[in-house]
N, CA and C atoms as an extended XYZ file, in Angstrom:
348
Properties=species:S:1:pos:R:3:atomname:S:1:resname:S:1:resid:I:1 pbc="F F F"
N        -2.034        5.618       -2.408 N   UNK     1
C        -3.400        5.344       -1.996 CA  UNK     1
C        -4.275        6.570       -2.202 C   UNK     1
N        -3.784        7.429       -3.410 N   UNK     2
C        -4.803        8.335       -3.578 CA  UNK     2
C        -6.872        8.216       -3.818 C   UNK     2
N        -7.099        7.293       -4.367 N   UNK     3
C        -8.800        6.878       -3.960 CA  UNK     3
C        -8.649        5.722       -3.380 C   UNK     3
N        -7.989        5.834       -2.079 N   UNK     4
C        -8.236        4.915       -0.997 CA  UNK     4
C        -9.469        5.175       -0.049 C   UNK     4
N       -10.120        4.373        0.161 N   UNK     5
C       -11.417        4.185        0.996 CA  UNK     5
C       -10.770        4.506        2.500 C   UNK     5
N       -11.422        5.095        3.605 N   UNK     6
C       -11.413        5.273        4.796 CA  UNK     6
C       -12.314        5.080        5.452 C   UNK     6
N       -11.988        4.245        6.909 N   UNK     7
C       -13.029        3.335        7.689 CA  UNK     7
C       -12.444        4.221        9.113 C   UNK     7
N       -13.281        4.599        9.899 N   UNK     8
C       -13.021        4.433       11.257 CA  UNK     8
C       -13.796        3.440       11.964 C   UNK     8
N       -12.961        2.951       13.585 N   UNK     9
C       -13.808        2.193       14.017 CA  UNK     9
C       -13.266        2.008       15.060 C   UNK     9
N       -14.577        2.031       16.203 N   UNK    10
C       -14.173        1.764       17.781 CA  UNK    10
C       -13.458        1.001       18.193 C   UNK    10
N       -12.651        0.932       19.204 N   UNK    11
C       -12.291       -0.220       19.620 CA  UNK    11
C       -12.547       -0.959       20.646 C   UNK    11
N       -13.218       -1.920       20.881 N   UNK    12
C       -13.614       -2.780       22.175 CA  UNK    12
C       -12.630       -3.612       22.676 C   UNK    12
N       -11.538       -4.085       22.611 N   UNK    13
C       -10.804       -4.583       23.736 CA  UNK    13
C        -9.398       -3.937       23.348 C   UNK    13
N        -8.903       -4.180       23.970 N   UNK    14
C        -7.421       -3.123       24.220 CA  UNK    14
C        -6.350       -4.010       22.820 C   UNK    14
N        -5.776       -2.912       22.387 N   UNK    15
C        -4.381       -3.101       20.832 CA  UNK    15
C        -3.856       -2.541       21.298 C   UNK    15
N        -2.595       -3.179       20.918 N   UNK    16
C        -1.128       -1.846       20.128 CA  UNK    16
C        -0.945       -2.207       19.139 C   UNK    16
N        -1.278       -1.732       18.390 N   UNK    17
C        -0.719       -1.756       17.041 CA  UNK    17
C         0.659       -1.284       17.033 C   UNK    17
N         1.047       -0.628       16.947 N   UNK    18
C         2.678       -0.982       16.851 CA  UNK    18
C         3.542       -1.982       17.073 C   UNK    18
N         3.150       -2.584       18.563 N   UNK    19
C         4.023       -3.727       18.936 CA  UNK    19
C         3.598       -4.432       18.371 C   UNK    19
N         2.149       -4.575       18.003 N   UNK    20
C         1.388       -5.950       17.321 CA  UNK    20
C         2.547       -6.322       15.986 C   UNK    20
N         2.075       -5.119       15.118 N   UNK    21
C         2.817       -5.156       13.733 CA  UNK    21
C         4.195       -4.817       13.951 C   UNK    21
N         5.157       -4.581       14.638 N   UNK    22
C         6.442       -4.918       14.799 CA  UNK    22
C         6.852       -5.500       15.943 C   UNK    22
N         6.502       -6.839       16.089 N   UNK    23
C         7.146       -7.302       17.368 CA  UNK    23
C         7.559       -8.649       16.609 C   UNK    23
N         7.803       -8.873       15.180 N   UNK    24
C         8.392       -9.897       14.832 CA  UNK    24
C         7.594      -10.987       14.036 C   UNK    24
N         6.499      -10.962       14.401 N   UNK    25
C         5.736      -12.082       13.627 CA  UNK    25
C         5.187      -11.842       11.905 C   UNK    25
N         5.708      -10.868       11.977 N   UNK    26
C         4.784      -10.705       10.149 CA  UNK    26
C         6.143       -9.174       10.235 C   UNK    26
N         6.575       -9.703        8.694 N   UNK    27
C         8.019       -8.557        8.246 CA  UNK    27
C         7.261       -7.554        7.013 C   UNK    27
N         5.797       -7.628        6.382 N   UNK    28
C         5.522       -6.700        5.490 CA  UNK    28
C         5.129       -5.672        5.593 C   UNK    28
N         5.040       -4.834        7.060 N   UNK    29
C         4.302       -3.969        7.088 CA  UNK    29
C         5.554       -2.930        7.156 C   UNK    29
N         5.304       -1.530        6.850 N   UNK    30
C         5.967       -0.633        6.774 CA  UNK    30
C         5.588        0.422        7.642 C   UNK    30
N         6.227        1.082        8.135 N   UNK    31
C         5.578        2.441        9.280 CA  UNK    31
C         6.287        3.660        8.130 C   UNK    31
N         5.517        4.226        8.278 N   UNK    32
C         5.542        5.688        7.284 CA  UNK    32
C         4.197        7.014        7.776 C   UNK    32
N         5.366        7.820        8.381 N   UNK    33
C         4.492        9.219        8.593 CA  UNK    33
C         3.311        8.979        9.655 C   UNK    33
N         3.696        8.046       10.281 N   UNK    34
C         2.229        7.761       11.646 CA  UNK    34
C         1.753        6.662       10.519 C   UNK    34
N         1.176        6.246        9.670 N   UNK    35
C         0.441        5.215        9.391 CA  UNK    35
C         1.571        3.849        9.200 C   UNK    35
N         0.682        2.575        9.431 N   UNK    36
C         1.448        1.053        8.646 CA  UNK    36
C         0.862        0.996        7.774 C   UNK    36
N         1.882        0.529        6.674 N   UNK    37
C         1.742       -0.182        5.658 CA  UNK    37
C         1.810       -0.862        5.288 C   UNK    37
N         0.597       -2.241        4.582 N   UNK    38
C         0.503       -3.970        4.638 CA  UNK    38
C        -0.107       -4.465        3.678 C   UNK    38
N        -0.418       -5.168        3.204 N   UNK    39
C        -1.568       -6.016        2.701 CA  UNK    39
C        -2.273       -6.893        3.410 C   UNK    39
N        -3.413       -6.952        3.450 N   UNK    40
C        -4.346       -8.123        4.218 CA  UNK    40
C        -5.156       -8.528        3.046 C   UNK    40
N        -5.180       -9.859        2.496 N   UNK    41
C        -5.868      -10.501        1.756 CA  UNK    41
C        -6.118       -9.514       -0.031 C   UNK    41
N        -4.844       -9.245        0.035 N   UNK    42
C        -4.765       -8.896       -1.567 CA  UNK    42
C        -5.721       -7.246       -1.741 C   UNK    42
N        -5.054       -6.736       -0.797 N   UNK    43
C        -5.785       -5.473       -0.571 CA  UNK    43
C        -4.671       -4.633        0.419 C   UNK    43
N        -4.337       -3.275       -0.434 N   UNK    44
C        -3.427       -2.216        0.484 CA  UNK    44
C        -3.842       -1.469        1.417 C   UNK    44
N        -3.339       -1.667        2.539 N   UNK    45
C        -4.218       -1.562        3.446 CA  UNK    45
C        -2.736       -0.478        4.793 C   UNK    45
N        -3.531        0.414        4.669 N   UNK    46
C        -2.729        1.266        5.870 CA  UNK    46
C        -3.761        1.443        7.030 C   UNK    46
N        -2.919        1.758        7.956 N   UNK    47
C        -3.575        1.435        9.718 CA  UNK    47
C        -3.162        2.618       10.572 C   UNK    47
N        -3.878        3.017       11.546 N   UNK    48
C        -3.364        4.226       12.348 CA  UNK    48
C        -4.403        3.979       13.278 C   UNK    48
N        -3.568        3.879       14.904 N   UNK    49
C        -4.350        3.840       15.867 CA  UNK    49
C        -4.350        4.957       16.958 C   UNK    49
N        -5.676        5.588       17.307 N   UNK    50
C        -5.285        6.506       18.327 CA  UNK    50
C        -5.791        5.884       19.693 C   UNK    50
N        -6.055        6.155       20.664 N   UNK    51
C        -6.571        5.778       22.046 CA  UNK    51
C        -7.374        4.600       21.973 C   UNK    51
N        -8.860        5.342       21.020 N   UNK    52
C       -10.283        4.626       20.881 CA  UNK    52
C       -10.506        3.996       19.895 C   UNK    52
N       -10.072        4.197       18.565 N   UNK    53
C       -10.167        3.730       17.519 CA  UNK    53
C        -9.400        3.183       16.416 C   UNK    53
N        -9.253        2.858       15.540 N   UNK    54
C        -8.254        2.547       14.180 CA  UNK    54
C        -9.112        3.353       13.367 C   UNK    54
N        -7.935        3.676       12.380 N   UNK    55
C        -8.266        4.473       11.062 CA  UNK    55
C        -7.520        2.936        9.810 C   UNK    55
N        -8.217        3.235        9.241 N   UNK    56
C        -8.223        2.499        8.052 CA  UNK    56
C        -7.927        3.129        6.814 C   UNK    56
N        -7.031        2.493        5.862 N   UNK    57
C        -7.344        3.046        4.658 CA  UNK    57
C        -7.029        1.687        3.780 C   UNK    57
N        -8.061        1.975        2.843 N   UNK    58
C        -7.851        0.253        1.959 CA  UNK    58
C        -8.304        1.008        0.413 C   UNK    58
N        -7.511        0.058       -0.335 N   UNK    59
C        -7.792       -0.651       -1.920 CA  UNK    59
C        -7.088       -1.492       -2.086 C   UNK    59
N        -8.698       -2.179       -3.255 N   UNK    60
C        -9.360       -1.614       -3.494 CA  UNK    60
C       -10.663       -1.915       -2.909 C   UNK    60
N       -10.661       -2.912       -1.957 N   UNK    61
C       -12.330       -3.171       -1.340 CA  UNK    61
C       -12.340       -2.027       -0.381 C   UNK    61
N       -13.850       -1.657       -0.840 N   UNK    62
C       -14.829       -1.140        0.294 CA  UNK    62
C       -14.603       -1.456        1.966 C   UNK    62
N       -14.357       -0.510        2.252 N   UNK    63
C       -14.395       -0.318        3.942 CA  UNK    63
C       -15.023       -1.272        4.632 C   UNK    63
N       -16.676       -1.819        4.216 N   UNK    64
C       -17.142       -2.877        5.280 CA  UNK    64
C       -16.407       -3.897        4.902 C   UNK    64
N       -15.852       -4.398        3.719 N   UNK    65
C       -15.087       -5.375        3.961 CA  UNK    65
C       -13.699       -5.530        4.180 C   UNK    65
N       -13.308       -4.479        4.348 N   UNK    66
C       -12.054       -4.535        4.838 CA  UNK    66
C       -11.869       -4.751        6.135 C   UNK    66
N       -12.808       -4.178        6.891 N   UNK    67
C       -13.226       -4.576        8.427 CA  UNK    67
C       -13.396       -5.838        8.774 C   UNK    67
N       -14.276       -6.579        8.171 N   UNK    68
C       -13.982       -7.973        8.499 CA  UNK    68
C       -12.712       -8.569        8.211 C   UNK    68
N       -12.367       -8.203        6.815 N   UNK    69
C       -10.695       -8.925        6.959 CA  UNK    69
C        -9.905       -8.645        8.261 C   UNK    69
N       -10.002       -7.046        8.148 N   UNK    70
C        -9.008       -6.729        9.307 CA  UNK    70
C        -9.287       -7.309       10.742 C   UNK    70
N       -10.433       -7.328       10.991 N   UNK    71
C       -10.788       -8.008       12.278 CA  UNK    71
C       -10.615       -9.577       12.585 C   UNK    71
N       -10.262      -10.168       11.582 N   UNK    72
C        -9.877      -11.586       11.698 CA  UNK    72
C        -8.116      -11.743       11.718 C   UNK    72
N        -7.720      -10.445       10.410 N   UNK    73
C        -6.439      -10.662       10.682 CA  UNK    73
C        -5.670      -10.044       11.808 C   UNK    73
N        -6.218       -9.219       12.688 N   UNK    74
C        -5.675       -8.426       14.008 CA  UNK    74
C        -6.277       -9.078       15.427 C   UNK    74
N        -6.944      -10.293       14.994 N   UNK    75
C        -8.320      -11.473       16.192 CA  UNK    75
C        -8.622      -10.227       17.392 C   UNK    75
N        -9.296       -9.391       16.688 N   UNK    76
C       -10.031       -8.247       17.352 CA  UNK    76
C       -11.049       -8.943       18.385 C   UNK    76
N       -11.679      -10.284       17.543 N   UNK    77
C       -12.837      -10.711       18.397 CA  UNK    77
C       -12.000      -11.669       19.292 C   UNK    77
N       -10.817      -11.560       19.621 N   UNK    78
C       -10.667      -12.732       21.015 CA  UNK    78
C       -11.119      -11.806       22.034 C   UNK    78
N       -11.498      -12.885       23.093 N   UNK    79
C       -11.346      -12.044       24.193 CA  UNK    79
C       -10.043      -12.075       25.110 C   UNK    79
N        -9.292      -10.781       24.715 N   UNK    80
C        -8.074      -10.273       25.423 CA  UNK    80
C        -7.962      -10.515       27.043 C   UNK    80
N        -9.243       -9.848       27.464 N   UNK    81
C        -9.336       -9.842       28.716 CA  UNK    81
C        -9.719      -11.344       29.329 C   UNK    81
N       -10.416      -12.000       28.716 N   UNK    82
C       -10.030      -14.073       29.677 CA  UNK    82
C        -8.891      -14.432       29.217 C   UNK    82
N        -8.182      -14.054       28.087 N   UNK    83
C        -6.811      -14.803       27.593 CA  UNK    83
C        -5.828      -14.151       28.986 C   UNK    83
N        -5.618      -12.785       29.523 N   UNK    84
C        -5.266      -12.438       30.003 CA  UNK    84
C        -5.361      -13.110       31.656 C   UNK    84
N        -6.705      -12.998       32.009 N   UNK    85
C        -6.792      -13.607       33.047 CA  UNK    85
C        -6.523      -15.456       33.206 C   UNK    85
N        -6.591      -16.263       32.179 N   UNK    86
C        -6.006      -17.234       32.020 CA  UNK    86
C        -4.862      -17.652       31.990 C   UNK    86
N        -3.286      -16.971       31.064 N   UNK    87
C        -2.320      -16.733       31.192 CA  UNK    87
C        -1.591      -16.308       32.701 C   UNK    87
N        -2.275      -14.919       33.361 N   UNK    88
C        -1.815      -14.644       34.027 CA  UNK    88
C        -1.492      -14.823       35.650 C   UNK    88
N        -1.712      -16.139       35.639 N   UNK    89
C        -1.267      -16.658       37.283 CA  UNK    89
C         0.093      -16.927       37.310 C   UNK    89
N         0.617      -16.983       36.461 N   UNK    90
C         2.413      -17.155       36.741 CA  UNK    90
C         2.932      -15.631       36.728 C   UNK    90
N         3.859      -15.049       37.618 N   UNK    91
C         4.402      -14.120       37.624 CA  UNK    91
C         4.992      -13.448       36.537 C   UNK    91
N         5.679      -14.076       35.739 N   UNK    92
C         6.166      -13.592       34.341 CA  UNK    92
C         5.455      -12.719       33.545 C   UNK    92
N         4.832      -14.213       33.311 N   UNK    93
C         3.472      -13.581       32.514 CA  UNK    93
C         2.628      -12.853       32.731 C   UNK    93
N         2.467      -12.259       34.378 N   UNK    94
C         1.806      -11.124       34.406 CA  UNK    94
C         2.593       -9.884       33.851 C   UNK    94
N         3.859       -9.837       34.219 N   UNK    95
C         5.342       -9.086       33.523 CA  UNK    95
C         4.922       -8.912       32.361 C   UNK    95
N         4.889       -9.697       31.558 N   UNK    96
C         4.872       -9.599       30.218 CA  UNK    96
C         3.107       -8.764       29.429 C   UNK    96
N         2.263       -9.440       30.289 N   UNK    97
C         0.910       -8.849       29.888 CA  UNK    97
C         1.127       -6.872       30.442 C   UNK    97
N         1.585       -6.630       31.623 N   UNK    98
C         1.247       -5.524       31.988 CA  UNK    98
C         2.802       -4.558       30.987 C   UNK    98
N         3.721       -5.400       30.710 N   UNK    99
C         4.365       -4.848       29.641 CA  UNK    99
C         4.082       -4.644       27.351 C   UNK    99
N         3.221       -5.477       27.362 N   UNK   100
C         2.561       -5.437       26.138 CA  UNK   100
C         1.161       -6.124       25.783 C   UNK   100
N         0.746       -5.059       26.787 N   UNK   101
C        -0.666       -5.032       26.866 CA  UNK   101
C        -1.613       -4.907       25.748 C   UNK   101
N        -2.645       -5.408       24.928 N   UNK   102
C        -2.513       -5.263       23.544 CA  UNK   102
C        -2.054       -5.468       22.460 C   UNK   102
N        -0.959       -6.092       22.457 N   UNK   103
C        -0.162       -7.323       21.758 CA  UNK   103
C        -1.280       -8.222       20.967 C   UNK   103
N        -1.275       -8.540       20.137 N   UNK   104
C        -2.668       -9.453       19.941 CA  UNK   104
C        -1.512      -10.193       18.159 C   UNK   104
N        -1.681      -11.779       18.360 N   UNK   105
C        -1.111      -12.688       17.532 CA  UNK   105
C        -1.861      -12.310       15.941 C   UNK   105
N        -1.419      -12.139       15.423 N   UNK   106
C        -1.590      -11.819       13.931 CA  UNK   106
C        -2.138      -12.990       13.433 C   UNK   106
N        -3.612      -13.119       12.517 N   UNK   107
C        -3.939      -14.335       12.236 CA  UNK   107
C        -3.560      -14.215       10.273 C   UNK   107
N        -2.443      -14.746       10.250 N   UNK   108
C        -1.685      -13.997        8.976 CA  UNK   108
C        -2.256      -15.095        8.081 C   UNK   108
N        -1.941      -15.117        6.775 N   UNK   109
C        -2.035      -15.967        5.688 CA  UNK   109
C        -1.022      -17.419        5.692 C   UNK   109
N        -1.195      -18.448        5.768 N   UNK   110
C        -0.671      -19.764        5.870 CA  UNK   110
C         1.617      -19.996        5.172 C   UNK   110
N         0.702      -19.218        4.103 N   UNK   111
C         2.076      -18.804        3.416 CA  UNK   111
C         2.926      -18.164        3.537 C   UNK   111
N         2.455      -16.736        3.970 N   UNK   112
C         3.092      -15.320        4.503 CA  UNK   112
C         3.949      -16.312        5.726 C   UNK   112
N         3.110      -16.633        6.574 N   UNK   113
C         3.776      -16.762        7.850 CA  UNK   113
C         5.089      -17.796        7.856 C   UNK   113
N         4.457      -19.133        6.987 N   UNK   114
C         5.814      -19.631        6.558 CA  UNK   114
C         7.031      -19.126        6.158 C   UNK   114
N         7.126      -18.345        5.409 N   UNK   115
C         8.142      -17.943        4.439 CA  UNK   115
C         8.536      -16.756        5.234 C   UNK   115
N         7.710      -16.135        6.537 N   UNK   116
C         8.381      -14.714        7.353 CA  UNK   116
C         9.467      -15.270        7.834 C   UNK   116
């Protein structure tokens, strides 16, 4: 990814990216040196999250659009926090939210997900 494009960008509701991208639901991403490594919509795309933000790196589209991909394929825009409070009246499932907090369902490609 030597003229790879770089995006930073805030984050408004709570990720893990790690557990997200390895907790089983999607097998292409690679962890290497602190960043993942993936494709989202026919575009190489590495990821690195610190506290507040994601770092991005993509080709060959441009950063603003890689953001929208990425934000549909990571459902950045759910809201975490009513899914949370909806889910969480059964005991378990509070277990489970206050254990992978940020977890967020991968909105993967129709095919990918079949064939994972």
């Amino acid at each position: 990814m030597d003229r790879a494009w770089l995006l930073r960008f805030p984050l408004a509701s709570p990720l893990d990216l790690v557990t997200t991208l390895e907790s089983g639901q999607a097998f292409r991403w690679r962890h290497l040196e602190g960043w993942h490594y993936g494709v989202i919509g026919g575009n190489l795309v590495a990821l690195r999250q610190d506290s507040s933000r994601l770092e991005v790196r993509s080709s060959p589209t441009p950063p603003e659009q890689i953001e929208v991909l990425l934000r549909d394929y990571l459902r950045l825009d759910d809201n975490l926090e009513a899914i949370y409070a909806c889910i969480g009246t059964d005991p378990r499932m509070r277990e489970a939210i206050a254990s992978y907090r940020g977890l967020r369902l991968l909105r993967q490609d129709p095919w990918e997900c079949l064939v994972s």
